[in-house]
Structure formats: C-alpha cells, structure tokens
C-alpha positions as a Markdown table, in Angstrom:
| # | Residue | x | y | z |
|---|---|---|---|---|
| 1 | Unk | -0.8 | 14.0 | -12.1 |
| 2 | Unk | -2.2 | 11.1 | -13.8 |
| 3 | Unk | -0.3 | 8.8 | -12.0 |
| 4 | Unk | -1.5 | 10.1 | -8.5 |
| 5 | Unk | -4.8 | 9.5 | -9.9 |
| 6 | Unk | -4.1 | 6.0 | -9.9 |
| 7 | Unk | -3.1 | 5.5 | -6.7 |
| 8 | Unk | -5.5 | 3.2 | -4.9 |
| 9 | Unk | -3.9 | 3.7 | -1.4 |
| 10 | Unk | -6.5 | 4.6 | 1.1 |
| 11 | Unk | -9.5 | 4.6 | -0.9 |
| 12 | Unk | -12.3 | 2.5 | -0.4 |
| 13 | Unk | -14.2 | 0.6 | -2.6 |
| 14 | Unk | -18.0 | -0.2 | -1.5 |
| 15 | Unk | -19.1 | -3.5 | -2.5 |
| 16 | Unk | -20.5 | -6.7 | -1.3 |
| 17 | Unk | -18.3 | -9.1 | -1.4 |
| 18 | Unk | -17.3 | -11.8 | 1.0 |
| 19 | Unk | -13.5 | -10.1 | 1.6 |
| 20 | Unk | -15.5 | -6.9 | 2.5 |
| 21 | Unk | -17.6 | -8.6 | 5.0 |
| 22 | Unk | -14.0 | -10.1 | 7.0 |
| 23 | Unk | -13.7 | -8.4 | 10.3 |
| 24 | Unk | -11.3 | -5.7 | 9.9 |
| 25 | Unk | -8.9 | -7.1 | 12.7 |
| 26 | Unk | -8.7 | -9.9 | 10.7 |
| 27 | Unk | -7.8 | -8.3 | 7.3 |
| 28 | Unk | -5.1 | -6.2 | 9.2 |
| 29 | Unk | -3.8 | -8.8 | 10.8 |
| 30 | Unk | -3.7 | -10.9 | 7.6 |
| 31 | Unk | -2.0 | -8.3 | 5.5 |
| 32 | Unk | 0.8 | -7.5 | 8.4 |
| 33 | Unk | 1.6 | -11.2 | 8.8 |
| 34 | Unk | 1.5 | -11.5 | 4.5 |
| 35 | Unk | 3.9 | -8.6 | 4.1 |
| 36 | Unk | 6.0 | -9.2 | 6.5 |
| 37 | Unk | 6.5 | -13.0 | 4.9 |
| 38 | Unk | 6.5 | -11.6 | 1.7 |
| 39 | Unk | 9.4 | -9.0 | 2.7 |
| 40 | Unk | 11.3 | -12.2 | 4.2 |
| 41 | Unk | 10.6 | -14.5 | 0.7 |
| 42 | Unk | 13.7 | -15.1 | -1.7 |
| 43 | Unk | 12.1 | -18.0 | -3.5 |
| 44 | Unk | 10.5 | -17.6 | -7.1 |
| 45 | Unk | 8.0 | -20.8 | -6.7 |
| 46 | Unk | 6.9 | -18.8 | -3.2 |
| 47 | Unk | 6.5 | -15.3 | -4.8 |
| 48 | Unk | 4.3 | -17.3 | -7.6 |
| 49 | Unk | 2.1 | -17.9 | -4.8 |
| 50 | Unk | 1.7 | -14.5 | -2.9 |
| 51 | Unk | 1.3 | -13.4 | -7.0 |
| 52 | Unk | -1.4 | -15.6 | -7.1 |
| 53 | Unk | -3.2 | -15.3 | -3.7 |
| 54 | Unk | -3.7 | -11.3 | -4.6 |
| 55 | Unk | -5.2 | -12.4 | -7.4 |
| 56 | Unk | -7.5 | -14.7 | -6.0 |
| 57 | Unk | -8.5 | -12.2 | -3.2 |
| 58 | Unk | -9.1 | -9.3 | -5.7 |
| 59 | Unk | -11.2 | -11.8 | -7.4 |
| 60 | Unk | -13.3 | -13.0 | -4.3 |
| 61 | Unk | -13.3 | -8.9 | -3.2 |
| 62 | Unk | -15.0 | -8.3 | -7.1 |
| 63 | Unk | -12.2 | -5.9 | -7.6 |
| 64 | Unk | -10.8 | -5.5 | -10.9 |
| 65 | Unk | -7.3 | -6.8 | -11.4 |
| 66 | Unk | -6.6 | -3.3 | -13.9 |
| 67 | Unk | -7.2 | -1.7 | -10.6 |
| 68 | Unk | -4.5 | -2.8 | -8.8 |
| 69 | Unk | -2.1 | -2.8 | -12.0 |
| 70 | Unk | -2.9 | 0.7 | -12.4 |
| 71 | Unk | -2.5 | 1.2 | -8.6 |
| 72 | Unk | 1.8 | -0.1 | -9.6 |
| 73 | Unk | 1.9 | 3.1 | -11.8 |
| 74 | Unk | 3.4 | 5.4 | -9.5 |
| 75 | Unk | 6.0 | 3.4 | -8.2 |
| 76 | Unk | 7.1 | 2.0 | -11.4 |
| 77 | Unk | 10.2 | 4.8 | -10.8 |
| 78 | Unk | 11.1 | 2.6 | -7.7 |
| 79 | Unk | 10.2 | -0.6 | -9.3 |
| 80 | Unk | 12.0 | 0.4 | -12.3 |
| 81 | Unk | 15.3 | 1.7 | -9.6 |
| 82 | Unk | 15.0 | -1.1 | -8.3 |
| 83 | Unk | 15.5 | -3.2 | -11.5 |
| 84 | Unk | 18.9 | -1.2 | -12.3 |
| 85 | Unk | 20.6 | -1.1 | -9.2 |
| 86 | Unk | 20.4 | -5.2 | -9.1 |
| 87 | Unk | 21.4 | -5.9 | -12.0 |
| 88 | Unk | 24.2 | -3.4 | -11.5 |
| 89 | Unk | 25.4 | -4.2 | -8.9 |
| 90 | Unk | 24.8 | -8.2 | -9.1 |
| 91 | Unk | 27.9 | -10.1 | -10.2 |
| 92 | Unk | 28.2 | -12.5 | -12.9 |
| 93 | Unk | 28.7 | -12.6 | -16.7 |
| 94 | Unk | 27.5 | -9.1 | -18.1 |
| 95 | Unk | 25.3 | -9.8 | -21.0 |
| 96 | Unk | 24.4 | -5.6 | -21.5 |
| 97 | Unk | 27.4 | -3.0 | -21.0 |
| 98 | Unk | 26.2 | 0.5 | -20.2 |
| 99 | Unk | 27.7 | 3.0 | -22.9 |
| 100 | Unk | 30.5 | 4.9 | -22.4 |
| 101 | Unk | 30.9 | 3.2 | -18.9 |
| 102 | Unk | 32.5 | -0.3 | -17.6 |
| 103 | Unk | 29.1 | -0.8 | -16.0 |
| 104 | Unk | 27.1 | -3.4 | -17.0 |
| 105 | Unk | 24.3 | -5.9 | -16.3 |
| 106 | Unk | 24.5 | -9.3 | -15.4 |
| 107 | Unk | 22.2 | -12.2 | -16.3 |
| 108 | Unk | 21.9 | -12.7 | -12.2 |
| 109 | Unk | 21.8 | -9.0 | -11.8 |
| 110 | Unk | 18.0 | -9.1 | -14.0 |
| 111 | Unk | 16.8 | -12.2 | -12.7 |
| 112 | Unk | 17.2 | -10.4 | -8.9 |
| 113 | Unk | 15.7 | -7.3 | -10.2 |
| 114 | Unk | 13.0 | -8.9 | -11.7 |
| 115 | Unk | 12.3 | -10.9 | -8.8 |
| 116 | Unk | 12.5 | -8.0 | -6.0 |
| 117 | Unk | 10.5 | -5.9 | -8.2 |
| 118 | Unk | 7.9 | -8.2 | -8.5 |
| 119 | Unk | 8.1 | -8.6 | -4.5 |
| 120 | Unk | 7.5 | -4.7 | -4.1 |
| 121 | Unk | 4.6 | -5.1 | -6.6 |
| 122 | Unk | 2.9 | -7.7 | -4.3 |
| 123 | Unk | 3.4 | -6.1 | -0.8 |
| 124 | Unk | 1.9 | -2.7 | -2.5 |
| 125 | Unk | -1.0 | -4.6 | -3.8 |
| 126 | Unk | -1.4 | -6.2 | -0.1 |
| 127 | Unk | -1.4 | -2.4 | 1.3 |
| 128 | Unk | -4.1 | -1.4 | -1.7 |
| 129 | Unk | -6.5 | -4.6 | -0.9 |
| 130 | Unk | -6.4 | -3.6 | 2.7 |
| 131 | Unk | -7.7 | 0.3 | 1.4 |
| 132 | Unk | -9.7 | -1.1 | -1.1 |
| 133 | Unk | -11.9 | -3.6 | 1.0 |
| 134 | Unk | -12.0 | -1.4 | 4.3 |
| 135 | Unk | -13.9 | 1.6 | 5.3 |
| 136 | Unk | -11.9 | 3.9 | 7.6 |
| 137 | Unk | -13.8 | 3.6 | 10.2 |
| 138 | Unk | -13.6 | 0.1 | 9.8 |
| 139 | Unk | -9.8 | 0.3 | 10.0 |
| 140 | Unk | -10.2 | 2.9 | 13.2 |
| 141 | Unk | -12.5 | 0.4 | 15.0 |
| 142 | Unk | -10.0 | -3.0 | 14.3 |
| 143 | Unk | -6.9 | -1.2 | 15.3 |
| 144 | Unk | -8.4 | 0.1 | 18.3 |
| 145 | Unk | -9.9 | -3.2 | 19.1 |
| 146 | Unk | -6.4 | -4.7 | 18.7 |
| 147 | Unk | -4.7 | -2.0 | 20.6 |
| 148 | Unk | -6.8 | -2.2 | 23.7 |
| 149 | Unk | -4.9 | -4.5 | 25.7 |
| 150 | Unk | -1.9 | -2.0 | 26.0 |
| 151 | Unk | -4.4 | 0.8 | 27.5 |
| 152 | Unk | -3.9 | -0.7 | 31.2 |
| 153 | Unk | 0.3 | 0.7 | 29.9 |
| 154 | Unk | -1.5 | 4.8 | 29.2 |
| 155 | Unk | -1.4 | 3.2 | 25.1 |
| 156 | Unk | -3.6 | 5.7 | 23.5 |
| 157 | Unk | -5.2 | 3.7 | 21.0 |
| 158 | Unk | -8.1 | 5.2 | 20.1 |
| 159 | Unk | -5.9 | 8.4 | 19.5 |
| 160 | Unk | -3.5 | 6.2 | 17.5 |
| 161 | Unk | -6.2 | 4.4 | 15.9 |
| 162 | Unk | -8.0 | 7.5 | 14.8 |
| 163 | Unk | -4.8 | 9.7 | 13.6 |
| 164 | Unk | -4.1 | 6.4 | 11.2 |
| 165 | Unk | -7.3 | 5.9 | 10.0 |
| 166 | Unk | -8.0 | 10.3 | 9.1 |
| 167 | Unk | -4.0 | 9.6 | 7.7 |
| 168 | Unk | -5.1 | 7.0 | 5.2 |
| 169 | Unk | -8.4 | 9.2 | 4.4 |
| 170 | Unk | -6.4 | 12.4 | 3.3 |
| 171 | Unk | -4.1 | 10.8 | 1.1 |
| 172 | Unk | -6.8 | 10.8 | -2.0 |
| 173 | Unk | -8.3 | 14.1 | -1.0 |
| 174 | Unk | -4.7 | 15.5 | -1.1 |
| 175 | Unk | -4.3 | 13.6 | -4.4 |
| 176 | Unk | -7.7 | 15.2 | -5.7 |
| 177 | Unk | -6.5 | 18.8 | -4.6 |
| 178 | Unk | -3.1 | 18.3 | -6.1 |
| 179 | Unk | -4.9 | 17.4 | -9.6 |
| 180 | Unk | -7.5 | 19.9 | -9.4 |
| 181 | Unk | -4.2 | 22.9 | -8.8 |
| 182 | Unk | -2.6 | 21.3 | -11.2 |
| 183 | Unk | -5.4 | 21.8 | -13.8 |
| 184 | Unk | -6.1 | 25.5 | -12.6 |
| 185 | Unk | -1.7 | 26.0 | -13.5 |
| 186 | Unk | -2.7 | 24.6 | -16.7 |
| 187 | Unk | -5.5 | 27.0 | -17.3 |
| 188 | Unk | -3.6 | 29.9 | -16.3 |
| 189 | Unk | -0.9 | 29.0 | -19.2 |
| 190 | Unk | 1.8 | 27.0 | -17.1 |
| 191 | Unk | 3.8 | 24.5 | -19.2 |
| 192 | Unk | 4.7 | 21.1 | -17.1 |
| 193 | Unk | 6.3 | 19.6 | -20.3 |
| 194 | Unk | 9.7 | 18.7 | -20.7 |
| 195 | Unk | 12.3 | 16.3 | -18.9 |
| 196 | Unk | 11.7 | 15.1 | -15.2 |
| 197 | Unk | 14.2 | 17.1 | -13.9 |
| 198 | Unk | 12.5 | 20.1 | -15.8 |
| 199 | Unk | 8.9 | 19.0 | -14.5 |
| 200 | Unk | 9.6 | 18.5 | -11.1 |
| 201 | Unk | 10.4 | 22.1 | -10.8 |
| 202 | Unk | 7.4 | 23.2 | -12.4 |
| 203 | Unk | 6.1 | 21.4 | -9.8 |
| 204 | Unk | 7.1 | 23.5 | -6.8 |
| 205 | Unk | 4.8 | 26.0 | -7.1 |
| 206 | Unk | 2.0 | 23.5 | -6.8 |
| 207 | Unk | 3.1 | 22.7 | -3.2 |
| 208 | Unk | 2.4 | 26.0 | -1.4 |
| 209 | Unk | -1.1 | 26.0 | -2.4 |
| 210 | Unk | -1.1 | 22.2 | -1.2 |
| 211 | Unk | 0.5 | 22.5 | 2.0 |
| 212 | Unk | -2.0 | 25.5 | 2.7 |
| 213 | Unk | -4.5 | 23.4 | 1.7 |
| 214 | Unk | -3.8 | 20.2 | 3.3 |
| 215 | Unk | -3.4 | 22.6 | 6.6 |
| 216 | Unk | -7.0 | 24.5 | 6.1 |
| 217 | Unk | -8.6 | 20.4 | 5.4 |
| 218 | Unk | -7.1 | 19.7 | 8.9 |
| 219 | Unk | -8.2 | 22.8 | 11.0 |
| 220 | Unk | -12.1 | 22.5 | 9.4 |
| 221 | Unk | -11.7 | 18.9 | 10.6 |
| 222 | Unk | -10.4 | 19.8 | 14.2 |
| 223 | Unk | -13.2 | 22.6 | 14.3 |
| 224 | Unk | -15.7 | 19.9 | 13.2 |
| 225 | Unk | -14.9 | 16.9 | 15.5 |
| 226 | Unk | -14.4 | 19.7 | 18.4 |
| 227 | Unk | -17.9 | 21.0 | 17.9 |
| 228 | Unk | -19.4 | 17.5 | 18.5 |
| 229 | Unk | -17.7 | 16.7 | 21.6 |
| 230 | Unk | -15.1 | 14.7 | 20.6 |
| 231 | Unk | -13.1 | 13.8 | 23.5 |
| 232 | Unk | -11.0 | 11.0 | 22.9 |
| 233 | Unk | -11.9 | 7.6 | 23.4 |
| 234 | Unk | -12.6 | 7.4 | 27.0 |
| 235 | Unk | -16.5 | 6.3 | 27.2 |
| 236 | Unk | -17.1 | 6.1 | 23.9 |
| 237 | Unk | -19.2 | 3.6 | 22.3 |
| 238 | Unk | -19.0 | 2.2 | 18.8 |
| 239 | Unk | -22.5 | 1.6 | 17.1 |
| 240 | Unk | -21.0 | -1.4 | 15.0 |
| 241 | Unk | -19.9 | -4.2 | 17.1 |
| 242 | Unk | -16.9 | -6.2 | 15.8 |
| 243 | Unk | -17.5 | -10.6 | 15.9 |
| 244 | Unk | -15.0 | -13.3 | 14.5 |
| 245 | Unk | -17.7 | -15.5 | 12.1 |
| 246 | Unk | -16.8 | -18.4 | 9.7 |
| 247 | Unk | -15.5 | -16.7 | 7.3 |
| 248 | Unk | -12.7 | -15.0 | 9.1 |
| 249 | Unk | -11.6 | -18.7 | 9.7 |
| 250 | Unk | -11.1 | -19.9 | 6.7 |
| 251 | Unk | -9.4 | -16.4 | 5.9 |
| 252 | Unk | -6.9 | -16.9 | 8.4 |
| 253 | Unk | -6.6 | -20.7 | 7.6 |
| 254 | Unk | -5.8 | -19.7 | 4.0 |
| 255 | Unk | -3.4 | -17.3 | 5.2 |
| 256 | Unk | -1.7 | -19.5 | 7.2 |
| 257 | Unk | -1.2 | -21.9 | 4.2 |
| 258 | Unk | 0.2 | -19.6 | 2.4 |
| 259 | Unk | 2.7 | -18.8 | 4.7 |
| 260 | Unk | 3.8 | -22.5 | 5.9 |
| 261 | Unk | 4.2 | -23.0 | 1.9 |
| 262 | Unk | 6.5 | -20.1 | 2.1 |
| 263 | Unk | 8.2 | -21.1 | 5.1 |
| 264 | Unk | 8.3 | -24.6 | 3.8 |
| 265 | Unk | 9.8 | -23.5 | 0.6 |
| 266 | Unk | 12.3 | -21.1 | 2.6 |
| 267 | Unk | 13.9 | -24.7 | 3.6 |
| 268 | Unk | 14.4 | -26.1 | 0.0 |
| 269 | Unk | 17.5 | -24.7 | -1.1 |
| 270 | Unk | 16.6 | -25.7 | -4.7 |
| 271 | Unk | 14.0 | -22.9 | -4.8 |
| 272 | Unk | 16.0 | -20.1 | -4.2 |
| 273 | Unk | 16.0 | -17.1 | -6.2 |
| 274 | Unk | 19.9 | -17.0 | -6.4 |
| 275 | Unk | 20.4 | -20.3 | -7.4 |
C-alpha cells in the first residue's frame, strides 16, 4: 500500500509556476509527441536528453524531483522485469550465470535493460508531469478543444473528453480507499506479511470492498452531475476560455528541439544503444 501511495498519476499539484500556466492543449500535445519519440529512441546520448528535459521541466514546474522518483516506485516490478528478461534473453558473452540453470546474463543483455528501463522511467515521468501540472478540468477542456473538429463526424468529444478526465480523477481516490481498507484489515488483526505470492492473496479480500466502492463513488457522481442538468456537451459553455500566449511558443519550440536532436541522433549510427 505504500507504494500506491506514491503514485503521482492523476493528481494535481497546485502551484504557480510557468509549466502550470501552458495551455493544456499544449502540454498534451507536448507529452504525446515526447512519448511517442521517446518510445521510438534507441540511442543513449538521446535518452540523456529526454532524462534531462524532465528534469528541467520539473524544475521550471517547482516540482520536486523526489516526487517523481517516488512516483517510479510502483513500477520498479516492471522496471525491474524488464531488466531480466534483456539481459536474458540478449546474446553475447555471459558475465553472470543463473544457478542451477544454463541461463545467464550478458554484458549487452544489462546494457539493453538498463537502457529500456530507463526509457519506461521517462515516459512514466512524462505521463506524471502531465497529472501533476493540470487540473482535470483543465485536461477535459484541452481534449475537448482538440477533439472538436471531428464533431461534424457524430465524435463525442465532450463525452470522451469528460469520461478521461473523471478516469484520471478516480485513480487517487481509489488509491486512498484501497489504503484506508487496507488499514481497517490491519486493525481487525489481518496479517499481509510474508512472500508476494503470499501477500497478493491476502490481498483479495481487499477488492470486493473496492470494487463496491469504486461502484457506490460512480453512482453518487451520476446522481450528482444528473441533478444539475448535465446533458452532454451540446450548448455548453466553458467559463475559462483557452488562448495560445508566448509561453506556449517557446514550449513547443523546446519540444521540437528535443525531438529533431532525437531524430537527428536516430541517423548517427555511432549513437546507438546496441553498438
């Protein structure tokens, strides 16, 4: 449980900050394009520099960089996966035999875990920046604005927009319900100790209670918006209005640096990974 609690996914940090201020159509657009080039990068020199740019942006956004390390805690099972399975699987000169096995791990094997592990780390910090820096109904308001063109198609954005946006809002009030039953098991004498295997059964009977709970959140919710009217998007007005301003410029101008050094880098074979 306390690695849920670290999970910065879909929360939202309130501060002033020039990263806060960005139009959210902007930031989503920015972190789409930067996670998709980040997914596509196999060069160490170009990974340095998405390392870095999170950095710098978590800087600028006066966020704390333990934040987002502690954000990496609950995926450090898949980091850690993915770690061993490359330098399984990787050929090349084993340098540590498994025991009791003829499996072993290859110097190439680490050196591709290592840097496909550090990729994941990035593109998770990209999705926690996003949470971190926008409200939800920031995020509701820029996808919808972005969706719009496809409505003259029947696209539902403003449905789409909204289910998203109420998506990324449960997932730390299911996080806080899921810590606060796991207390009340604790107080009522249940023992979560032991191996994973053993634990993660002494975690089932935390999910009924969830699921029931998760489902009672969302019928208050549909009650709630149904008792002010809510009808969908059709005539609907937003109180907020969304404008482009300097600074989303030079965002999008230092995102597209970053990803022509990538690309740039993609065409210097003496930078790749596997070399």
């Amino acid at each position: 449980m306390k690695a849920l609690r670290n999970i910065a996914l879909g929360k939202y940090l309130a501060v002033h900050s020039p990263v806060h201020r960005l139009d959210p159509r902007t930031k989503l657009i920015a972190t789409l394009v930067l996670m998709v080039t980040a997914v596509q990068c196999d060069h160490l020199a170009a990974l340095m520099l998405f390392c870095g740019f999170v950095l710098v942006t978590a800087r600028l956004a006066l966020l704390p960089w333990m934040l987002l390390l502690r954000n990496l805690r609950p995926f450090v099972w898949l980091i850690a996966f993915t770690m061993i399975m490359h330098g399984l699987m990787s050929p090349g000169d084993v340098v540590l035999r498994v025991p009791w096995t003829d499996l072993g791990f290859s110097y190439g094997g680490l050196r591709l875990g290592a840097f496909f592990s550090l990729r994941l780390a990035v593109i998770v910090s990209l999705a926690s920046l996003l949470t971190l820096t926008t409200s939800p109904i920031e995020i509701t308001d820029g996808l919808e604005r972005l969706l719009n063109p496809l409505r003259r198609f029947g696209f539902p954005a403003h449905e789409l927009a909204m289910m998203v946006t109420i998506a990324l809002r449960f997932i730390p009030v299911l996080i806080e319900e899921a810590d606060r039953l796991h207390k009340a098991q604790l107080a009522r004498g249940a023992d979560f100790s032991g191996g994973p295997i053993r634990r993660a059964r002494q975690l089932l009977p935390l999910l009924v209670p969830l699921f029931l709970s998760a489902f009672a959140r969302a019928d208050r919710l549909a009650v709630a918006m149904e008792s002010r009217c809510y009808r969908g998007g059709v005539g609907r007005t937003n109180f907020r209005l969304l404008a482009l301003g300097w600074g989303d410029a030079r965002a999008a101008l230092a995102v597209g640096t970053v990803v022509a050094v990538t690309v740039y880098l993609q065409l210097l074979p003496s930078f790749e990974i596997g070399a």
